[in-house]
N, C-alpha and C positions, 0 to 999 in steps of 0.2 A: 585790692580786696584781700587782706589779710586774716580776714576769719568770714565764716560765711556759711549760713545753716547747714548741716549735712546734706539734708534732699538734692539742698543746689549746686552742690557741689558731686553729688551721684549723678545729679543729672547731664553734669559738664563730664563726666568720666564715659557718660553712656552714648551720649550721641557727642560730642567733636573728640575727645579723645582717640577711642578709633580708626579717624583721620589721618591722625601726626605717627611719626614714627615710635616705636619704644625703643628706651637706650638701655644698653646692657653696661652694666659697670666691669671694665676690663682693667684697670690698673688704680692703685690704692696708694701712694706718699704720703708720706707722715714728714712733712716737712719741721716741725717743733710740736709740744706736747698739744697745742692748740690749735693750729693750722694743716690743714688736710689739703690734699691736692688728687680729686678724685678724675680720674679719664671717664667717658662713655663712649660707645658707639652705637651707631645705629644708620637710619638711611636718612642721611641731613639734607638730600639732594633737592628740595624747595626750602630750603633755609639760608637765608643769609646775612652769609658771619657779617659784622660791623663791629668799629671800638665799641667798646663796653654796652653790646646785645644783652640781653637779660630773658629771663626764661622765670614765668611761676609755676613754681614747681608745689603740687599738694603734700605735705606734710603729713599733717592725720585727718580724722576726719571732717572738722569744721576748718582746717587751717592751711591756708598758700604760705608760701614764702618766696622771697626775688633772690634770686642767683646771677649773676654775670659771669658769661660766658670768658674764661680766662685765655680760649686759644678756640678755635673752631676750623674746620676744613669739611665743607660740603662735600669734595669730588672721594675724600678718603673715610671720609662717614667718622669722624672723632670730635670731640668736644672737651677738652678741658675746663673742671671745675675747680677752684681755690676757696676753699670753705673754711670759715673761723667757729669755731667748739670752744664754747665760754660758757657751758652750764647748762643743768640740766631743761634747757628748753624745746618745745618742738621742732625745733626746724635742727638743732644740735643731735637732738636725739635720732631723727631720723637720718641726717645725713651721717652721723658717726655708726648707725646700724648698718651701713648697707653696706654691701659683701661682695668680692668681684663674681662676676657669672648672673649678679639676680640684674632682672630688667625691672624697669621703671615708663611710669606713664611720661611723655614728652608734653610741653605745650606750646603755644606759638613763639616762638625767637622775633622779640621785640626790638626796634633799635633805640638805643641809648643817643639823642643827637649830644654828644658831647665834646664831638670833635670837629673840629673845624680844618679843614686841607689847606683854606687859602693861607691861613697862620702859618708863621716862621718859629715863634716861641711858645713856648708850652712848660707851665710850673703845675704839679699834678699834687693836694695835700690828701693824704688820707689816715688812714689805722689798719689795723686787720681787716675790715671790712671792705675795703676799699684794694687790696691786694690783686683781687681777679682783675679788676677795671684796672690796676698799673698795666698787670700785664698784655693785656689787650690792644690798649695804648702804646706800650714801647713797643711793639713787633712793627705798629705803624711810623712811631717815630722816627725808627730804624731806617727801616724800609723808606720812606722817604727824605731821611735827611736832614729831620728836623733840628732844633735847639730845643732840651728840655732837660726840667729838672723834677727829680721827685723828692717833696718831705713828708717822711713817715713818720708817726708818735705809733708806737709799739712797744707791748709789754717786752722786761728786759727777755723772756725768756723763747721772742720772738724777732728779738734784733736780726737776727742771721738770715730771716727768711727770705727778705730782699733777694739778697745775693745767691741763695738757693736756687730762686725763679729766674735767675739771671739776668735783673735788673741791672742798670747802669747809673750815675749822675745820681745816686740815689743816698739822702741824708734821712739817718734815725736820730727820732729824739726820744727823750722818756716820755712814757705815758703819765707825765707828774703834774698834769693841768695844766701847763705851761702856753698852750694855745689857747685858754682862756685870759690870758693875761693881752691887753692889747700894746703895753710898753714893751714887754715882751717879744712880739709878733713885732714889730716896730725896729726892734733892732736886728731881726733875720738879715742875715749877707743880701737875699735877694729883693730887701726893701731898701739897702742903702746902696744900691747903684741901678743908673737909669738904663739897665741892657737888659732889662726884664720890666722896667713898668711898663711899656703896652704888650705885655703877654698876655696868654690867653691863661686864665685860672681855672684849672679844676678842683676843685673843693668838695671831697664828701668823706665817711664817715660818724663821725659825732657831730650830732646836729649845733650844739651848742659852738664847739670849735670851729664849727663852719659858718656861721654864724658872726662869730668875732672875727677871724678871720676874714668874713666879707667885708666886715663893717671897717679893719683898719686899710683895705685895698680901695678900696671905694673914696676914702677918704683923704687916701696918699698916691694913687696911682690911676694911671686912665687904662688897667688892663680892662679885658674882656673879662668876667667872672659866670663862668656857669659851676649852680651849687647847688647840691643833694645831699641834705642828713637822711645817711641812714639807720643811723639809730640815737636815743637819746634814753637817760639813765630813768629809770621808773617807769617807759611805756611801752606796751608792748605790740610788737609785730607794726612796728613804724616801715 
């Protein structure tokens, strides 16, 4: 529910909001001039964190937007957020406004099923958008031991951010369309050897890139492919 008459959405602020916890904004990173890395706290203790959880968070007044929870700890009441600031939109606007100390309404912590425990391999594609749900994922992958790989298409002036976050195994490309291209996509290191085709694919987002990219794994490989555009050029609050 990306936009949504005011009333109804006064009405969801007036009775379940109340409910859920309010989070306070306690720490503010500015990981490149685009990428923000926002902390909250609050009392997360009926929430449970999972890879890539997501939360709709109200914007303004007609407008939700989905966040993925980049880091989460119930018992310590914190939540990291990795948010991308690409223009003056509502969901930019408001999460580039908020200020450490102001609280904000919480809503339900959703889970993302995008992970799979019984998998051994895991190839994760994304952009900016897609940053909180890397990190969410590598703490798991970590932690258990997995085999994975991350490819990112990021602006140049967001290359570093990866490594900021403390990702690993983690390859940047230019944001130059180049995942639109399926010959392209075709000659990636992890399409010319069989030690990744039945991984498990994450793919999300530019819808369009995720998209072709389904369509050359589907067509060259027996992985697993779970796929989320989360955004696509011209439409808005996808």
């Amino acid at each position: 529910m990306p936009n949504a008459p005011k009333w109804v959405l006064d009405v969801i602020d007036k009775i379940i909001m109340p409910k859920l916890p309010v989070m306070e904004v306690t720490n503010i990173e500015l990981l490149s001039a685009s990428v923000k890395k926002i902390r909250f706290c609050g009392d997360f203790q009926n929430f449970s964190f999972h890879p890539g959880s997501y939360m709709d968070i109200r914007v303004s007044d007609t407008e939700v937007r989905r966040y993925t929870a980049a880091a989460g700890d119930a018992q310590s009441g914190v939540m990291d957020f990795v948010v991308h600031l690409h223009g003056p939109h509502s969901g930019n606007l408001f999460m580039d406004g908020l200020k450490i100390g102001q609280k904000i309404n919480s809503s339900m912590l959703k889970a993302h099923k995008c992970y799979d425990a019984s998998a051994g391999k895991f190839v994760v594609f994304g952009d900016e958008t897609s940053l909180a749900l890397a990190s969410s994922l590598f703490s798991v992958f970590e932690a258990q031991n997995k085999q994975f790989e991350f490819y990112l298409e990021l602006d140049e002036q967001n290359r570093n951010v990866p490594e900021l976050l403390g990702l690993k195994n983690c390859s940047v490309f230019p944001k130059n369309g180049s995942f639109k291209n399926e010959d392209w996509i075709r000659s990636l290191p992890i399409m010319q050897t069989q030690h990744w085709n039945g991984a498990n694919f994450i793919l999300t987002g530019n819808a369009k890139s995720v998209q072709i990219f389904r369509k050359v794994l589907k067509s060259q490989t027996s992985a697993k492919i779970i796929s989320h555009g989360y955004w696509l050029e011209g439409k808005k609050g996808l």
